[in-house]
PDBQT receptor file of N, H, CA, C and O in Angstrom, charges set to zero:
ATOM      1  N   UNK A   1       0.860  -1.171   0.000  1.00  0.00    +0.000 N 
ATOM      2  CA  UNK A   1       0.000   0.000   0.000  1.00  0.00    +0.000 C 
ATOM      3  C   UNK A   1       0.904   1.231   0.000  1.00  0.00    +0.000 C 
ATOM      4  O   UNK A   1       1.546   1.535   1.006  1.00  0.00    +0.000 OA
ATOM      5  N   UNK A   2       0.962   2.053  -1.315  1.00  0.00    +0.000 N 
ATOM      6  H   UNK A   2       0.441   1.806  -2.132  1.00  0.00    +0.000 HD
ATOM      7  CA  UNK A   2       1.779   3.040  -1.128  1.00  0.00    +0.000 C 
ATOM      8  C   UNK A   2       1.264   4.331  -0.444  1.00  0.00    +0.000 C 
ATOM      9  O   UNK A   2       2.115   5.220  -0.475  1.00  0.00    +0.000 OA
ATOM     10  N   UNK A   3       0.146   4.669   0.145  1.00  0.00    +0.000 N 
ATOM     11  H   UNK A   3      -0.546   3.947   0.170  1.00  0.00    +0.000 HD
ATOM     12  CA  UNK A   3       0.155   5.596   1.190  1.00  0.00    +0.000 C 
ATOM     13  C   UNK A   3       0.082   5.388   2.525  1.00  0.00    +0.000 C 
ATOM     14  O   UNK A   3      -0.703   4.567   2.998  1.00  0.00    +0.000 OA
ATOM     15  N   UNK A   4       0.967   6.180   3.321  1.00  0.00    +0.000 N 
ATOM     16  H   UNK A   4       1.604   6.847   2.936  1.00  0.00    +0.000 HD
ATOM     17  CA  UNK A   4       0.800   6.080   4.930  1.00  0.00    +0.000 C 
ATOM     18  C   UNK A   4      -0.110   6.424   5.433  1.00  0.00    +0.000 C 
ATOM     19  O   UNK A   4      -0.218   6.134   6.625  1.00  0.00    +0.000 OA
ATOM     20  N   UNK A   5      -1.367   7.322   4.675  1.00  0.00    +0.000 N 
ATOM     21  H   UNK A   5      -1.280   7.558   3.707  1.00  0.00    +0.000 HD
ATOM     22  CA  UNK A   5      -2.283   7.624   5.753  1.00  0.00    +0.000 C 
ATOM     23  C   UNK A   5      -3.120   6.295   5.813  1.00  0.00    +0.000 C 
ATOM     24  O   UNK A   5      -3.613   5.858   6.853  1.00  0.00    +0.000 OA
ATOM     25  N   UNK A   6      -3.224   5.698   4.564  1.00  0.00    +0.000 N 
ATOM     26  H   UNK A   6      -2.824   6.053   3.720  1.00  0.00    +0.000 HD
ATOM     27  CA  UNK A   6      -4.312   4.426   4.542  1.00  0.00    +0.000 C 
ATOM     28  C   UNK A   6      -3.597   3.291   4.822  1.00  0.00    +0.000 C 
ATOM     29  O   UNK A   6      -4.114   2.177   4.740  1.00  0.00    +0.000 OA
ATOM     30  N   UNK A   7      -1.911   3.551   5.298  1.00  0.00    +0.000 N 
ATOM     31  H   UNK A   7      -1.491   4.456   5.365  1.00  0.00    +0.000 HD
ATOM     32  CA  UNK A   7      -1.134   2.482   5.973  1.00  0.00    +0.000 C 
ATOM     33  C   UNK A   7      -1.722   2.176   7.077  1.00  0.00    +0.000 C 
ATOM     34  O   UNK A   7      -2.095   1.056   7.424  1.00  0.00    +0.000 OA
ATOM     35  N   UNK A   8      -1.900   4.082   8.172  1.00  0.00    +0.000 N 
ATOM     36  H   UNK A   8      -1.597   4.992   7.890  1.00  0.00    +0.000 HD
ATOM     37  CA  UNK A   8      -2.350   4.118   9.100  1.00  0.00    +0.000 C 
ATOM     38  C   UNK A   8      -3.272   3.708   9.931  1.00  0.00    +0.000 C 
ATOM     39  O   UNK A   8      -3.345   3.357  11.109  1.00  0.00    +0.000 OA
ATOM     40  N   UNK A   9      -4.258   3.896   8.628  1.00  0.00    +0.000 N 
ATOM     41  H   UNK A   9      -4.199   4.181   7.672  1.00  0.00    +0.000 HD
ATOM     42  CA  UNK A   9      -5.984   3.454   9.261  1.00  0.00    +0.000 C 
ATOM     43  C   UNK A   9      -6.003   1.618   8.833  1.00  0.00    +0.000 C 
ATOM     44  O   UNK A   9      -6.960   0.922   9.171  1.00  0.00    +0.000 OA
ATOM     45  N   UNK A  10      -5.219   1.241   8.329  1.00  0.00    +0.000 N 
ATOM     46  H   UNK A  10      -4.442   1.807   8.054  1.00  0.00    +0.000 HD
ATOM     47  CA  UNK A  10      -5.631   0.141   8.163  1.00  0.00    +0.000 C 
ATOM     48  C   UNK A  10      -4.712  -0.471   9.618  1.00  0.00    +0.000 C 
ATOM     49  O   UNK A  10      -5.408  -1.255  10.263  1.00  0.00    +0.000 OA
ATOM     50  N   UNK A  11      -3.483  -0.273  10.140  1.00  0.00    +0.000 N 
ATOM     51  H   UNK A  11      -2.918   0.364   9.615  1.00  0.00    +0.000 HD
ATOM     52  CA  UNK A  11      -2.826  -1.154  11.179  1.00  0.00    +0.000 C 
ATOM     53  C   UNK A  11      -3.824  -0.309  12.274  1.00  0.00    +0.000 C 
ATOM     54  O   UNK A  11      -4.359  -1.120  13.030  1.00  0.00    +0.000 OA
ATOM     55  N   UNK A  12      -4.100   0.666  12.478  1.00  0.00    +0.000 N 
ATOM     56  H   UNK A  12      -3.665   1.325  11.864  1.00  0.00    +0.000 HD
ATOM     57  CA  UNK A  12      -5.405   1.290  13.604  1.00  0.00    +0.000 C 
ATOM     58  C   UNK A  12      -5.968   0.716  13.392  1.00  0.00    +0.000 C 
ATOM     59  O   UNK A  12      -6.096   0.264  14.530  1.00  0.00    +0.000 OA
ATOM     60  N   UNK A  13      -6.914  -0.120  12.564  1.00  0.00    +0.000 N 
ATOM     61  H   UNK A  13      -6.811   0.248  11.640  1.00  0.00    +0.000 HD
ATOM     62  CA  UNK A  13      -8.209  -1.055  12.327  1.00  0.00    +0.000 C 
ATOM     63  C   UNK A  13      -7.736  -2.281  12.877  1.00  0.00    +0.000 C 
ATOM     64  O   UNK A  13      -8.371  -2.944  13.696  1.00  0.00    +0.000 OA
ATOM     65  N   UNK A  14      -6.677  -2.561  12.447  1.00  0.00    +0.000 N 
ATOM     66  H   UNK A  14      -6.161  -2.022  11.781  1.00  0.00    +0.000 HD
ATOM     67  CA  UNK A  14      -6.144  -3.908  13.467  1.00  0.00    +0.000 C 
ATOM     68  C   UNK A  14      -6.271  -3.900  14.443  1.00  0.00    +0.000 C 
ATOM     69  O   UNK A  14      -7.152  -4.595  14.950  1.00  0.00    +0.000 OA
ATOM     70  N   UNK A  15      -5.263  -2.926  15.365  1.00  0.00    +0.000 N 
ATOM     71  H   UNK A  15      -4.547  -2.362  14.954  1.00  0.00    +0.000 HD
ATOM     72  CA  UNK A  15      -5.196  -2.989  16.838  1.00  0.00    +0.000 C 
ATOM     73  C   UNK A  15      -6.397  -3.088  17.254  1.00  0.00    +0.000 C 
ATOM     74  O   UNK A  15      -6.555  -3.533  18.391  1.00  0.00    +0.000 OA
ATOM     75  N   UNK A  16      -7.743  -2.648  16.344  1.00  0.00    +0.000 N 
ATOM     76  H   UNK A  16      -7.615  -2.287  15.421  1.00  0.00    +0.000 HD
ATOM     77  CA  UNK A  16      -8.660  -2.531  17.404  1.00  0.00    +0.000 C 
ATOM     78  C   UNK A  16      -9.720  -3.726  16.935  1.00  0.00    +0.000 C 
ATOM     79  O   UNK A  16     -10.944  -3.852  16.977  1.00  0.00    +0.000 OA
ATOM     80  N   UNK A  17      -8.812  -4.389  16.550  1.00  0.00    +0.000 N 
ATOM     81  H   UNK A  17      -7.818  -4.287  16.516  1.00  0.00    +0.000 HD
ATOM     82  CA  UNK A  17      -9.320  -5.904  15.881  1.00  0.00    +0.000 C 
ATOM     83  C   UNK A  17     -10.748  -5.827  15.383  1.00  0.00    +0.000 C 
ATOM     84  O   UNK A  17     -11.825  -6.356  15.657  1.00  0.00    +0.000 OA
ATOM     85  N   UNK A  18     -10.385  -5.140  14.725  1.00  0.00    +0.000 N 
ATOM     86  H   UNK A  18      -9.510  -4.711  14.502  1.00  0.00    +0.000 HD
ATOM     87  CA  UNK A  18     -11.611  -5.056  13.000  1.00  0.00    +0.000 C 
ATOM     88  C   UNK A  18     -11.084  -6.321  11.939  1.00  0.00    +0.000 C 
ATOM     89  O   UNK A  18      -9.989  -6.658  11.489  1.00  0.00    +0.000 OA
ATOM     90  N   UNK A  19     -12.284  -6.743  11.826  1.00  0.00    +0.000 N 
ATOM     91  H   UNK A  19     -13.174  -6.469  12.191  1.00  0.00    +0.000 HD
ATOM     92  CA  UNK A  19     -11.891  -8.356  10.912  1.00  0.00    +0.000 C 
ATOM     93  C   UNK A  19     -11.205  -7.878   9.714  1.00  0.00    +0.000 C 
ATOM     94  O   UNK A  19     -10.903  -6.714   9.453  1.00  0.00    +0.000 OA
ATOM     95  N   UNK A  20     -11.038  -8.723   9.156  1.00  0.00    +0.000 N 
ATOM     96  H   UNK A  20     -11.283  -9.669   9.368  1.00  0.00    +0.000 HD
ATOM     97  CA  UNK A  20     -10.309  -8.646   8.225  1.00  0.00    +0.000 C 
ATOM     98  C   UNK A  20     -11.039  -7.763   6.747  1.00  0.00    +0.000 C 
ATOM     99  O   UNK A  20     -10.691  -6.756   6.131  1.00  0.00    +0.000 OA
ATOM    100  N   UNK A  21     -12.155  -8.702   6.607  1.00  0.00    +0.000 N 
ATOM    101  H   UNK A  21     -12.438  -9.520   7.107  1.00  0.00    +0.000 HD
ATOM    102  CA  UNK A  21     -13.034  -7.954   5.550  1.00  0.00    +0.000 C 
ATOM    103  C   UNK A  21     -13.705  -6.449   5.884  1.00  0.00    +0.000 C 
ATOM    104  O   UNK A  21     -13.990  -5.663   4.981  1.00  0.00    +0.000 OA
ATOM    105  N   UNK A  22     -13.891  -6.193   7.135  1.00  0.00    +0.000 N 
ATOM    106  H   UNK A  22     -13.659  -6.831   7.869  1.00  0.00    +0.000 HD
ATOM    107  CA  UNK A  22     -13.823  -4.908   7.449  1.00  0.00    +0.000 C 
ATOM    108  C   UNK A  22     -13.057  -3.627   7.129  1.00  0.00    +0.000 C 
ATOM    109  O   UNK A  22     -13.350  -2.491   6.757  1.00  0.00    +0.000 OA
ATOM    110  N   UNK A  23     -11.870  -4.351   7.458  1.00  0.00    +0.000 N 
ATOM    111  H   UNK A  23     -11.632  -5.274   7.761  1.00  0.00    +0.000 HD
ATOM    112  CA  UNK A  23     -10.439  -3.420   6.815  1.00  0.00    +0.000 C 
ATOM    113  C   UNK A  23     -10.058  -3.408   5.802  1.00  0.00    +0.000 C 
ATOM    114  O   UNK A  23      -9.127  -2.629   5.602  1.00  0.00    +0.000 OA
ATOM    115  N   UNK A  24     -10.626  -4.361   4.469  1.00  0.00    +0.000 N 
ATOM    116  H   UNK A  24     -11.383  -4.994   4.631  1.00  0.00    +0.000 HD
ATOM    117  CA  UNK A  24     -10.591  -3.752   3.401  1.00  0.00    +0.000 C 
ATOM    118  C   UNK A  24     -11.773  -3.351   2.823  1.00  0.00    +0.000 C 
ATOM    119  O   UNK A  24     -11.704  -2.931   1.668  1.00  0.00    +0.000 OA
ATOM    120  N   UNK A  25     -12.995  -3.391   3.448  1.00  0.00    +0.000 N 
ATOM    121  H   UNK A  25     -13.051  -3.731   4.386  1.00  0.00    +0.000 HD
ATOM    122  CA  UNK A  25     -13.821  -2.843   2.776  1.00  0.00    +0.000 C 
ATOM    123  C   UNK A  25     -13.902  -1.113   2.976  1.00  0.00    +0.000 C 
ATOM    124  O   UNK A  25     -14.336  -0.311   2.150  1.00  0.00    +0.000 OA
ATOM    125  N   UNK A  26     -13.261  -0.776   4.542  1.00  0.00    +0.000 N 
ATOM    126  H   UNK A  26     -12.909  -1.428   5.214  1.00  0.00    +0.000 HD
ATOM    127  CA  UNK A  26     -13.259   0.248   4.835  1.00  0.00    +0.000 C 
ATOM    128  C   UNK A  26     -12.277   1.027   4.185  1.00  0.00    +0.000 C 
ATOM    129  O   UNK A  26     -12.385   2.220   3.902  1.00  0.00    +0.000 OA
ATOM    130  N   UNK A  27     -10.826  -0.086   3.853  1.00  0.00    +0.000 N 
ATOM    131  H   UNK A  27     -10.739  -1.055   4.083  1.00  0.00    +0.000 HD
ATOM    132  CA  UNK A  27     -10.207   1.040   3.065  1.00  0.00    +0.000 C 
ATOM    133  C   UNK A  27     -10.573   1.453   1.438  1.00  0.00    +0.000 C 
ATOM    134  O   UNK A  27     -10.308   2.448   0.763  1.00  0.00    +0.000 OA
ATOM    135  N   UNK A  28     -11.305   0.202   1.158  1.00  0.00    +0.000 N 
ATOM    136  H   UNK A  28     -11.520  -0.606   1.707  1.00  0.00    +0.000 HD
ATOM    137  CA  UNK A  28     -11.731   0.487  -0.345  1.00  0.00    +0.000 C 
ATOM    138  C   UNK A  28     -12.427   1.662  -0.541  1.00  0.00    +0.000 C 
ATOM    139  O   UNK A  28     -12.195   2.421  -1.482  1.00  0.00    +0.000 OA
ATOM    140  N   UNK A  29     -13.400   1.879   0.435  1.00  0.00    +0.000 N 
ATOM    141  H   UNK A  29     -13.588   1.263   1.200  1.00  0.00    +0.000 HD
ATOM    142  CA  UNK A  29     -13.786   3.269   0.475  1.00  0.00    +0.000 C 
ATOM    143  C   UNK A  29     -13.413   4.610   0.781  1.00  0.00    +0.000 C 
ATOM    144  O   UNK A  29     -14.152   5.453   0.271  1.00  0.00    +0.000 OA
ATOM    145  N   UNK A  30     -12.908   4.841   1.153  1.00  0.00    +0.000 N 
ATOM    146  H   UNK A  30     -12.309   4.157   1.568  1.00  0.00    +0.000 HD
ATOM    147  CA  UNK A  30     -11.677   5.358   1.516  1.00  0.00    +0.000 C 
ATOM    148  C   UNK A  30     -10.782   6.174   0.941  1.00  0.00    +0.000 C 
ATOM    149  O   UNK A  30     -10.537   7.366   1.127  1.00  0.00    +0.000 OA
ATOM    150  N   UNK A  31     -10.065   4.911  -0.199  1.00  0.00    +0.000 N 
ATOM    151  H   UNK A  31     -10.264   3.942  -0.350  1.00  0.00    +0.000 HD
ATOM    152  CA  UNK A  31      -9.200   5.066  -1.068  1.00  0.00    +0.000 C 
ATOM    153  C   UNK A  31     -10.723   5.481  -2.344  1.00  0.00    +0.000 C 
ATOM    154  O   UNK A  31     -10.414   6.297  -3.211  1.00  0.00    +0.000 OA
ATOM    155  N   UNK A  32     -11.700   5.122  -2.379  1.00  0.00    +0.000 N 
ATOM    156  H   UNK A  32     -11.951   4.458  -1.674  1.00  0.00    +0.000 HD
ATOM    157  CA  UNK A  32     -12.248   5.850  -3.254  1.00  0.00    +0.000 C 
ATOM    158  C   UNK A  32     -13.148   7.526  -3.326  1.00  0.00    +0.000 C 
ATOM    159  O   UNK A  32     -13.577   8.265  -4.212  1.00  0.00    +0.000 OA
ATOM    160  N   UNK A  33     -13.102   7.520  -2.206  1.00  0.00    +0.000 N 
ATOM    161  H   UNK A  33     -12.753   6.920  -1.486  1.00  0.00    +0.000 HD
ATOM    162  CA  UNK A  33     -13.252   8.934  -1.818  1.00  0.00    +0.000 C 
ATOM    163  C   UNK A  33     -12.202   9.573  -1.921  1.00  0.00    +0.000 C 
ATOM    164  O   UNK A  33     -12.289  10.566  -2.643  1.00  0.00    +0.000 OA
ATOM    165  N   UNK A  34     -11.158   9.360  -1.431  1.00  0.00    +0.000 N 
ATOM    166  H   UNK A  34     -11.087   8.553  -0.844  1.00  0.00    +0.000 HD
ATOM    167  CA  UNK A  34      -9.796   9.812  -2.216  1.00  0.00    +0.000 C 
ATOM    168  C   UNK A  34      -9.517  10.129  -3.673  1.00  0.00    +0.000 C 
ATOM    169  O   UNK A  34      -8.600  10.856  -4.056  1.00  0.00    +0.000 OA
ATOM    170  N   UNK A  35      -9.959   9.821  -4.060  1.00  0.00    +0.000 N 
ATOM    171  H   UNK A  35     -10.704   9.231  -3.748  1.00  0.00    +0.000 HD
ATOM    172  CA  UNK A  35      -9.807   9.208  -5.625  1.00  0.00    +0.000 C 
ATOM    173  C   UNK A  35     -10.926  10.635  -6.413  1.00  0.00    +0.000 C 
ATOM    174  O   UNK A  35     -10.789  11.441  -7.334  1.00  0.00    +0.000 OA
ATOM    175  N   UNK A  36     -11.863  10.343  -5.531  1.00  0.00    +0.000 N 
ATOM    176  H   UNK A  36     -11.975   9.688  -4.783  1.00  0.00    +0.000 HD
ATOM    177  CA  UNK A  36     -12.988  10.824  -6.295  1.00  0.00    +0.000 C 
ATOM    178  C   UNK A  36     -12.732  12.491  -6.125  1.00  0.00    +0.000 C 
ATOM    179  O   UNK A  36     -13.218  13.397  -6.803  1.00  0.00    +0.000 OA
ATOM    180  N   UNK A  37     -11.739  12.580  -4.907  1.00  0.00    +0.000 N 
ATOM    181  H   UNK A  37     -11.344  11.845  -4.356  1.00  0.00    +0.000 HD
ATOM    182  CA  UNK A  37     -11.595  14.057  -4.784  1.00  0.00    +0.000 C 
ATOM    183  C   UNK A  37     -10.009  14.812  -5.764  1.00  0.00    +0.000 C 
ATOM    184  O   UNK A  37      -9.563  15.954  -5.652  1.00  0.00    +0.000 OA
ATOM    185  N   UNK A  38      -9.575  13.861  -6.517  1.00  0.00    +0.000 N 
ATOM    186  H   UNK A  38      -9.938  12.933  -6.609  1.00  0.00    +0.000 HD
ATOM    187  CA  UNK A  38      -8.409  14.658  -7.257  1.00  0.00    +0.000 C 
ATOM    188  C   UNK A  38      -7.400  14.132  -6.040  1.00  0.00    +0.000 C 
ATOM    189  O   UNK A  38      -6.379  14.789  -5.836  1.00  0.00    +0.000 OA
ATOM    190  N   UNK A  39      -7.674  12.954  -5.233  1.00  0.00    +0.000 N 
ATOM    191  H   UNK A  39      -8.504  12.421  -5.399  1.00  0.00    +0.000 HD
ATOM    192  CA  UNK A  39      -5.997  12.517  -4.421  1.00  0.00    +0.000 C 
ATOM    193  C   UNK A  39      -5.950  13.852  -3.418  1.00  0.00    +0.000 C 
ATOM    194  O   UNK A  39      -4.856  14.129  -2.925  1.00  0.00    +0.000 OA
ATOM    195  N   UNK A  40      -7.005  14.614  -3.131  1.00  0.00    +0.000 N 
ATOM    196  H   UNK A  40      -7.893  14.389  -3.531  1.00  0.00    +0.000 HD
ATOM    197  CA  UNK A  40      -7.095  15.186  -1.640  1.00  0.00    +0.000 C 
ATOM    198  C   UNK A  40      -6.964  14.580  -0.457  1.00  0.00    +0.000 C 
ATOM    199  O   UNK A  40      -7.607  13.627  -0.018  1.00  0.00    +0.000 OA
ATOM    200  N   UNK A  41      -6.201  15.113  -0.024  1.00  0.00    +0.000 N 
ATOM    201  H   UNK A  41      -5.678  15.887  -0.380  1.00  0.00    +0.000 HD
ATOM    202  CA  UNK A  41      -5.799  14.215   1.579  1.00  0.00    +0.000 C 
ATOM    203  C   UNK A  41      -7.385  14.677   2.601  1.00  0.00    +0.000 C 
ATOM    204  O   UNK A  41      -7.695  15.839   2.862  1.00  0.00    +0.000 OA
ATOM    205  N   UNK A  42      -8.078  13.597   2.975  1.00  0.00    +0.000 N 
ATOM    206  H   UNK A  42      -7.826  12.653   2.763  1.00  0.00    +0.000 HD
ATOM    207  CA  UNK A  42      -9.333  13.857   3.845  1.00  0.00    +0.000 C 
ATOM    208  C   UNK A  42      -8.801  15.084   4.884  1.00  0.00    +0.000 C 
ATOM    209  O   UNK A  42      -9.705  15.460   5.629  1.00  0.00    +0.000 OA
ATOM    210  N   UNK A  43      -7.727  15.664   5.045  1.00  0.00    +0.000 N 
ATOM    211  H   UNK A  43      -6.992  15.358   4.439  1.00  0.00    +0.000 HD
ATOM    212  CA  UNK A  43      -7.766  16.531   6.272  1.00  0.00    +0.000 C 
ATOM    213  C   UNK A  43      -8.499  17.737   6.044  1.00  0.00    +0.000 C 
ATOM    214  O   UNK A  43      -9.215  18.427   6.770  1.00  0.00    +0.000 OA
ATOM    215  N   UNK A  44      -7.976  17.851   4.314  1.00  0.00    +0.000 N 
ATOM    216  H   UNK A  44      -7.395  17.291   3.724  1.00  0.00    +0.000 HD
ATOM    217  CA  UNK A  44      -8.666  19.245   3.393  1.00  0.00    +0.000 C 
ATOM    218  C   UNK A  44      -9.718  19.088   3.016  1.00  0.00    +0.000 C 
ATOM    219  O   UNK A  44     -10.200  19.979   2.316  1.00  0.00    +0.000 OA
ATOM    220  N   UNK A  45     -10.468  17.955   3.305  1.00  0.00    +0.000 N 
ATOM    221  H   UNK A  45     -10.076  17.232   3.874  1.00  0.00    +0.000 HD
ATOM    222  CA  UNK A  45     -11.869  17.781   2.979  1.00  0.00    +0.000 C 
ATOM    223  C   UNK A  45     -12.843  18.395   3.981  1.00  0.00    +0.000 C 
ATOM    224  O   UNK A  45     -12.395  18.871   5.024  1.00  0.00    +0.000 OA
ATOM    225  N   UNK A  46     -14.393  18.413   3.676  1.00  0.00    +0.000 N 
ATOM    226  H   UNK A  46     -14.758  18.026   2.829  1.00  0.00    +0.000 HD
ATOM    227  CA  UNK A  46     -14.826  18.761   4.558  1.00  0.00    +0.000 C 
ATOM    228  C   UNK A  46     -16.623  18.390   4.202  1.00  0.00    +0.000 C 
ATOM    229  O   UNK A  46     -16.913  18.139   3.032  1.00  0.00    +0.000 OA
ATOM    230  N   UNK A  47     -17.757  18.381   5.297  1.00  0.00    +0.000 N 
ATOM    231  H   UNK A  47     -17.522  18.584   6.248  1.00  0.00    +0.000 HD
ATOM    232  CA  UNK A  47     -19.016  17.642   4.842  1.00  0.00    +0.000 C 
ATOM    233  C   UNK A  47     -19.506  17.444   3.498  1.00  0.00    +0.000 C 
ATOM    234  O   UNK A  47     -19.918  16.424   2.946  1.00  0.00    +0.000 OA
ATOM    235  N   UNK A  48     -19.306  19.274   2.863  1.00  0.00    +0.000 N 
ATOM    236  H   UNK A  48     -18.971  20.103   3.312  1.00  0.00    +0.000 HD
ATOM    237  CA  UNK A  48     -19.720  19.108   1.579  1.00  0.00    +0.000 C 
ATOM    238  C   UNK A  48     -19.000  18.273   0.378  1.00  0.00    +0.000 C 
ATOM    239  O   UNK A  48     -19.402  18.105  -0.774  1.00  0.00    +0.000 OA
ATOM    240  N   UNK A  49     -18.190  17.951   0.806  1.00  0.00    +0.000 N 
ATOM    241  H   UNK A  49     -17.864  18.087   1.742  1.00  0.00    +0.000 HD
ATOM    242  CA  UNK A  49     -17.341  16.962  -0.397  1.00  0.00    +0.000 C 
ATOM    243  C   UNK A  49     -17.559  15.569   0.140  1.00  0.00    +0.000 C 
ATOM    244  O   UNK A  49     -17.297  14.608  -0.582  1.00  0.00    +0.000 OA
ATOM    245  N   UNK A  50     -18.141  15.358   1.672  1.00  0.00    +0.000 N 
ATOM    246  H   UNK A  50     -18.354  16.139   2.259  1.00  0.00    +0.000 HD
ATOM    247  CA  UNK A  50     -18.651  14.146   1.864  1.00  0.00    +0.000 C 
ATOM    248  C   UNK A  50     -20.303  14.006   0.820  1.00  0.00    +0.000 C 
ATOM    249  O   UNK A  50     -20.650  13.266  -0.101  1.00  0.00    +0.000 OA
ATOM    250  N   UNK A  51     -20.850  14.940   1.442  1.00  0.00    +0.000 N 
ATOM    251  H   UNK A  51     -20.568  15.540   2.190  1.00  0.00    +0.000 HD
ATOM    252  CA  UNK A  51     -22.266  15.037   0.771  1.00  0.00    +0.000 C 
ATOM    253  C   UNK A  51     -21.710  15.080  -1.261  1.00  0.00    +0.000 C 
ATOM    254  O   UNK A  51     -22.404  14.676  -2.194  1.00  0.00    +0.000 OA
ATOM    255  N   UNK A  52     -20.966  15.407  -1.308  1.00  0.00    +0.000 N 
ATOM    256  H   UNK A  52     -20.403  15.736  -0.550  1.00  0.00    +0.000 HD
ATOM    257  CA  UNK A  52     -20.769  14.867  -3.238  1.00  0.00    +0.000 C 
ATOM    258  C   UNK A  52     -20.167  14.192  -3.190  1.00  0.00    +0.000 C 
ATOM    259  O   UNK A  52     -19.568  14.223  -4.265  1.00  0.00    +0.000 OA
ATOM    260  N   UNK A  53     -19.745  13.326  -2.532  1.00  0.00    +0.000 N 
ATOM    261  H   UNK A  53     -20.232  13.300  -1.659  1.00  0.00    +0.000 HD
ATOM    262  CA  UNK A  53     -19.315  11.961  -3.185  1.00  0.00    +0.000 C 
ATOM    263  C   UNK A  53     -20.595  11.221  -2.763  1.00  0.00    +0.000 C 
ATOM    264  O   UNK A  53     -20.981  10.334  -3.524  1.00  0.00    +0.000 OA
ATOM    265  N   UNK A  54     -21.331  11.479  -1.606  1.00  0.00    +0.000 N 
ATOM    266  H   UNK A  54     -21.018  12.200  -0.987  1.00  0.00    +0.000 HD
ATOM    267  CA  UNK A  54     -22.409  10.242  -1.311  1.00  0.00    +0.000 C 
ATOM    268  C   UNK A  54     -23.489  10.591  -2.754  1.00  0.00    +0.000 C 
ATOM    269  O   UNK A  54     -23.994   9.630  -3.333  1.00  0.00    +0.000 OA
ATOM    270  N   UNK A  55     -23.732  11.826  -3.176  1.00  0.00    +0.000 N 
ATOM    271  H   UNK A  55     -23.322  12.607  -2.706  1.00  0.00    +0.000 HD
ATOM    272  CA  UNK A  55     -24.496  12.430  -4.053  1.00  0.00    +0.000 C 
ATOM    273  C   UNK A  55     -24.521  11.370  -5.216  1.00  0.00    +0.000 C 
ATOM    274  O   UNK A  55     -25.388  10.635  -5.689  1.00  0.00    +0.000 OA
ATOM    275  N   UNK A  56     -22.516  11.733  -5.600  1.00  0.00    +0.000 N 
ATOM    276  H   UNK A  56     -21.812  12.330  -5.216  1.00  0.00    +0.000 HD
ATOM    277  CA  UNK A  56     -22.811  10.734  -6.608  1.00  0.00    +0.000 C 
ATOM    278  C   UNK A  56     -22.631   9.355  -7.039  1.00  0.00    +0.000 C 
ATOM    279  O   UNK A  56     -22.660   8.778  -8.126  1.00  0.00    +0.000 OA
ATOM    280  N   UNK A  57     -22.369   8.903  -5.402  1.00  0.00    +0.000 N 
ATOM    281  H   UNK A  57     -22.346   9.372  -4.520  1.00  0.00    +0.000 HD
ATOM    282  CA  UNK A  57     -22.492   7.034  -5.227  1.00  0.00    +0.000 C 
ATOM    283  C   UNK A  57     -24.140   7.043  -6.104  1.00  0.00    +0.000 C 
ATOM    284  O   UNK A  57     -24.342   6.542  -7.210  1.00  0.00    +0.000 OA
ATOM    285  N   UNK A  58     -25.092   7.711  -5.295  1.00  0.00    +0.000 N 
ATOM    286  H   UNK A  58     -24.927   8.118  -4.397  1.00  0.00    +0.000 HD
ATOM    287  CA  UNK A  58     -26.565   7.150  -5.295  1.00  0.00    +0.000 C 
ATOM    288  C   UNK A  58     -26.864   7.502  -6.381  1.00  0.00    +0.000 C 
ATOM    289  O   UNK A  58     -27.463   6.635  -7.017  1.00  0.00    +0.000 OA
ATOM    290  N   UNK A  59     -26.594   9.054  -7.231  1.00  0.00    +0.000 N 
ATOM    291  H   UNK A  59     -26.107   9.759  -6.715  1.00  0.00    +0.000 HD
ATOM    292  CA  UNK A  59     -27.179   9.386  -8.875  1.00  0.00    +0.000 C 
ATOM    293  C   UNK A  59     -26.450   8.534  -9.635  1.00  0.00    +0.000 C 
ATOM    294  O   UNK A  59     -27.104   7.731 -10.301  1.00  0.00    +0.000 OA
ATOM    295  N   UNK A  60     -24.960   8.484  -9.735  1.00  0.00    +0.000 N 
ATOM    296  H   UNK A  60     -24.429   9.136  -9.194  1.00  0.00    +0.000 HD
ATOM    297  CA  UNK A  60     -24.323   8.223 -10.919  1.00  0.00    +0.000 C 
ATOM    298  C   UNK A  60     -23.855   6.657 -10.646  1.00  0.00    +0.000 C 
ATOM    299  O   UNK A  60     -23.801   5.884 -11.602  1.00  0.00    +0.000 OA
ATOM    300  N   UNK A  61     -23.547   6.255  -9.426  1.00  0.00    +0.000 N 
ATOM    301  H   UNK A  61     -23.591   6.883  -8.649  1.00  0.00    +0.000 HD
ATOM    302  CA  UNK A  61     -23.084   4.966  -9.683  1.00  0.00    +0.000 C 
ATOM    303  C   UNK A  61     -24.091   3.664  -9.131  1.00  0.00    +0.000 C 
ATOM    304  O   UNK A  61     -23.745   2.484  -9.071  1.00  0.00    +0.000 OA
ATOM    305  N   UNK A  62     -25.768   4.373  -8.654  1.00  0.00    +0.000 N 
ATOM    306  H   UNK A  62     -26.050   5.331  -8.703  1.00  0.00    +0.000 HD
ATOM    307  CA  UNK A  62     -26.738   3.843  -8.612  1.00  0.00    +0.000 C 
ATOM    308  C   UNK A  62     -26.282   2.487  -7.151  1.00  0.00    +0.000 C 
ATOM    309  O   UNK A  62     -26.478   1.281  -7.001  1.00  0.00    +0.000 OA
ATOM    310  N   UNK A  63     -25.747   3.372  -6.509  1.00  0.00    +0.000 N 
ATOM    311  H   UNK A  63     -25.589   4.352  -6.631  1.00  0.00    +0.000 HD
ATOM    312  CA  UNK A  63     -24.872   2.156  -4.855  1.00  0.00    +0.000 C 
ATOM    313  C   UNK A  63     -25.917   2.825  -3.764  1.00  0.00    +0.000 C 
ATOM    314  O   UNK A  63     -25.876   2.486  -2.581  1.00  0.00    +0.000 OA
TER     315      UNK A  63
């Protein structure tokens, strides 16, 4: 996994013994909210870029 922040949250998901399929489903999302923002680090994010990506899970990718 070449980023440390989603290094981070994934060995934090361990310690706090999140199963296995948990921790990658959580990072899959994650890493796609990432993705969806131009590779913005979540610190610079903020609700309204939560509220458009959930926007366009449900219009455009029908999830």
């Amino acid at each position: 996994m070449a980023s440390l922040f989603l290094t981070y949250i994934k060995e934090y998901m361990y310690q706090k013994n999140y199963a296995k399929r948990t921790v990658e489903s959580y990072l899959y999302w994650i890493k796609n909210y990432i993705l969806f923002h131009d590779k913005k680090h979540p610190d610079k994010l903020d609700n309204d870029d939560v509220e458009q990506f959930l926007s366009y899970l449900k219009n455009q990718s029908h999830i």
